[in-house]
Steps between C-alpha positions, in 0.01 A plus 500: 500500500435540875187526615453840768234364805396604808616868455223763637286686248625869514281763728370686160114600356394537839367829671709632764233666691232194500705243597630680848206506747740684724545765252093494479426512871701778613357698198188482604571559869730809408194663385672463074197217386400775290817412266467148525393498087761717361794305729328149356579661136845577580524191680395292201740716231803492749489135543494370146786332363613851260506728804711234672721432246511852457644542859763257453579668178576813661723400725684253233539828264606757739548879459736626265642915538599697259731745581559648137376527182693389159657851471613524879156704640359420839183247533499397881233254366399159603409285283206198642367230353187487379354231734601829790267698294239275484445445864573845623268598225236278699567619835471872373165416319363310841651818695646351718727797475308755610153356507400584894618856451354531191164373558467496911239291701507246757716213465685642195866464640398149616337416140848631337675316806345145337569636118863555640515180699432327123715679309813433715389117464574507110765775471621733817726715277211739327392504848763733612419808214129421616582532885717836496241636267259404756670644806627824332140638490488520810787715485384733192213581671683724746599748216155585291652684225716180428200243586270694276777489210573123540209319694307452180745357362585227730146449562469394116478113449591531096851378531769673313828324509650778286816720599365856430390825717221406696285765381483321143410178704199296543604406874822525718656323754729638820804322620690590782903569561591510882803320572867596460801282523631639815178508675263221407172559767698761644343786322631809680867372361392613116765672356295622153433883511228657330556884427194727443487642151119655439200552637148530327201518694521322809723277333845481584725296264886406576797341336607139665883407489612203626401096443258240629590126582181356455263622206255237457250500156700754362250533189256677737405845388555733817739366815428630887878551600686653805783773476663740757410855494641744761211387760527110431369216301263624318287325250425551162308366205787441174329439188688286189445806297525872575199715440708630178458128352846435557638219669571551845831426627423188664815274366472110569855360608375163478248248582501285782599107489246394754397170670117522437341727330633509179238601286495836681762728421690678799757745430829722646436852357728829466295810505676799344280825564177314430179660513251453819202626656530598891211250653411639850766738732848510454666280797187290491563255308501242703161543661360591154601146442358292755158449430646387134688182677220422714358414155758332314591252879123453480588372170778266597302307699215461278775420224669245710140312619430520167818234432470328779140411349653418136741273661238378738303358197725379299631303789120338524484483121816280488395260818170434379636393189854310579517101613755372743529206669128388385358779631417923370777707684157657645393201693856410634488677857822691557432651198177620543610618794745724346221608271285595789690689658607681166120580497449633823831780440336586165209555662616674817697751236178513289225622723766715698556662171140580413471616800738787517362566154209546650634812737637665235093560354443607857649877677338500839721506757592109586526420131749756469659341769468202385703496187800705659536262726430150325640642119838435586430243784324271160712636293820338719332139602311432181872555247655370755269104526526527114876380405463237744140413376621468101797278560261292702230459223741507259648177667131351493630428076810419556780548270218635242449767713870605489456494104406852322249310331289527802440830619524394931916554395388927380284480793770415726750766345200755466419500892823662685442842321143610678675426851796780395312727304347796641686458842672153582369311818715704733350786386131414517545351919634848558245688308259259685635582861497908382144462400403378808734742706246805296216369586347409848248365401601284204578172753139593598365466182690170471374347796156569382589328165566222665287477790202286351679251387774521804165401732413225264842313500690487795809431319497815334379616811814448705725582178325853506563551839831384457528764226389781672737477828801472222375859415577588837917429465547525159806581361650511118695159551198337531280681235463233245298276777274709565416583143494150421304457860259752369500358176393139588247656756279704217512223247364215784286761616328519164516128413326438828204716350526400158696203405307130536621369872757250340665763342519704817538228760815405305692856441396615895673111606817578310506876475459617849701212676796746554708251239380477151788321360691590176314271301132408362335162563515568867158423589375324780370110471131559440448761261272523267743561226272299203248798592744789483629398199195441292441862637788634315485305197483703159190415388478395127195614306 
């Protein structure tokens, strides 16, 4: 018999939210202390070993469709595994669905960011159904007869995984169906056609013909959709059943064979005269829409930080553990260099995060701002760190961490999707440089962001200024610089306030040298990397 040594404990029984002081810092500063209890609860359940085998398990046992029945009828369901239904089931009861909208007060988008930013650690797949659920109330509420019919609903944390009319439902869920295969982001290129058919009230309900490319969570009760109607893309809201109780004539193709994200169904559909609601003006669609994918890119970002964390600490977990060459892989230097640096990106991505949360519980004028300009601007250079960032910790175990035993190898297929969904990077530089073209004053409100901590630090001093004369000459070509210019500015700006000096000193050295290298465990001889690491350790209760 062999004997098995020096292999790492598995990260398991320990509380997600306790052991991140990160996570507990820019809580309290984001004005969400208030939840710190209920996020330690969900913390504790989400990090026990069921709830992470159960996140493994649903990606191991993924979706299954059924077109037909037996005798040749229609289904269009998805069938999920039960470990799915268990941790959507927990998300929905913590609300982290609707819970800010639901029960509003300050710091309740940040409190749902850190409930989020958990989740995504053990399983991102529920997270998605949770997300565009999230985001399309924001939507709804433009149409009251339609938000007074369904808010309640999705406001309810009993989880009801069953496929009936949502009126004989306990709660209800809203997915959303944008993209066709001709036009991808390019919404105005829609082909499907929705033809009016009856109006009742101030209610106007149409017919949609035509087929979506992408239908992710397909098991949600209502979907926010866009069709052509003689004045443009208009959107509408397509329930799974008709208000007769018949099945509505949403017919899944076929299920996607994806990279990451297994457990989560996504789906091409055919829709053949189904049944939907007009949500806002016809030929508005696409403005009825935005607000929605502020949300959901808000979202990405917390979603990726939220990995980059998980792999962050199971990285730590496996050094602190593992002997070579006489000595913990902790204490040999280049790798705890690599570690440190690992911890200042998670970090950077972390309090970043929390912060735009933050100006989403906030509608004066430079919040507002804020998050139309930095929501995509996070949104780009947080997904886009990430790959890079879970091939680099998953390197930290080796050829263990290329094993599906280990969960760094999900991580590492899991990460790619929240830098293309909801806009691709492309995308969110332009929609940065168009928010900024709208608004004069939003480089204003930027500069005063960062002007505190631009006068402490002359480094980010002279990067700032730097960044502000690019404004002057920019051009598209060079779009994704200044984004990730931008990017790397707020996040030193708000270490420099927040983070312990090491942790700054080291990401304003590598970060705003004009070359941070395509690599981690680039830091300069001197840092205090023992420190930053012991920072970022999961702590074990």
């Amino acid at each position: 018999m062999i004997e098995v040594t020096n292999q790492p404990p598995p990260l398991e029984n320990y509380n997600l939210f306790s052991s991140d002081a990160v996570l507990k810092d820019a809580l309290k500063r984001e004005n969400a202390g208030w939840a710190s209890g209920d996020l330690k609860l969900l913390g504790e359940r989400l990090g026990t070993a069921e709830m992470i085998a159960a996140g493994a398990d649903a990606n191991r046992h993924v979706p299954v469709l059924k077109t037909f029945d037996r005798c040749g009828h229609r289904l269009d369901e998805v069938e999920f595994h039960a470990s799915w239904h268990a941790l959507l089931g927990l998300a929905i009861k913590s609300g982290l669905h609707t819970g800010p909208w639901a029960a509003p007060r300050a710091g309740a988008h940040v409190a749902r960011a850190a409930g989020g930013y958990m989740l995504a650690q053990i399983e991102s797949g529920v997270y998605c159904p949770v997300s565009m659920t999230y985001a399309a109330v924001a939507t709804l509420r433009q149409a009251p007869s339609i938000a007074a019919e369904w808010l309640p609903r999705i406001y309810s944390r009993d989880y009801d995984p069953s496929f009936r009319p949502a009126a004989q439902k306990t709660s209800a869920l809203i997915g959303m169906a944008m993209t066709e295969n001709q036009g991808g982001s390019d919404l105005r290129a829609n082909v499907t056609r929705a033809d009016h058919y009856r109006t009742a009230g101030d209610r106007r309900f149409y017919r949609l013909t035509g087929h979506k490319w992408f239908m992710s969570a397909p098991m949600c009760d209502a979907f926010l959709m866009l069709a052509q109607t003689p004045a443009g893309p208009t959107c509408f809201l397509v329930p799974r059943w008709t208000p007769e109780g018949e099945r509505n004539a949403i017919h899944i193709r076929r299920l996607k064979d994806k990279l990451g994200n297994r457990s989560n169904a996504s789906s091409e559909v055919e829709l053949d005269g189904a049944h939907g609601e007009l949500l806002g003006e016809e030929g508005r669609g696409i403005p009825t829409i935005i607000e929605m994918g502020n949300y959901t890119r808000l979202d990405c970002a917390i979603g990726s930080s939220g990995l980059m964390r998980q792999g962050l600490a199971q990285a730590i977990q496996h050094a602190h553990h593992r002997r070579t060459f006489q000595k913990f892989l902790v204490d040999q230097a280049l790798m705890a260099n690599v570690l440190a640096d690992l911890a200042i990106e998670s970090e950077a991505a972390t309090v970043l995060t929390m912060r735009l949360a933050r100006a989403y519980d906030e509608d004066d004028e430079a919040s507002l701002a804020f998050r139309r300009v930095v929501t995509p601007a996070a949104k780009f250079w947080i997904c886009k760190r990430a790959p890079a960032f879970a091939a680099e910790a998953m390197e930290v175990l080796g050829g263990n961490g290329y094993v599906e035993d280990f969960n760094l190898a999900r991580i590492y297929r899991e990460v790619p999707v929240n830098s293309i969904w909801e806009g691709s990077g492309n995308i969110m530089c332009l929609d940065v440089l168009r928010a900024l073209a709208r608004s004069k004053s939003a480089m204003g409100m930027l500069a005063d962001e960062l002007s505190e901590s631009a006068k402490a630090d002359r480094r980010l001093g002279a990067f700032v200024g730097k960044l502000q004369e690019s404004v002057q000459s920019l051009d598209e070509s060079q779009a994704r610089m200044f984004v990730r210019n931008l990017v790397v500015a707020l996040q030193a700006s708000l270490l420099i306030r927040h983070a312990p000096s090491e942790v700054s000193d080291a990401f304003c050295g590598t970060r705003l040298s004009g070359d941070m290298g395509g690599a981690f465990g680039l830091l300069p001889s001197g840092t205090n990397t023992r420190a930053i690491i012991e920072r970022a350790a999961p702590v074990l209760e």
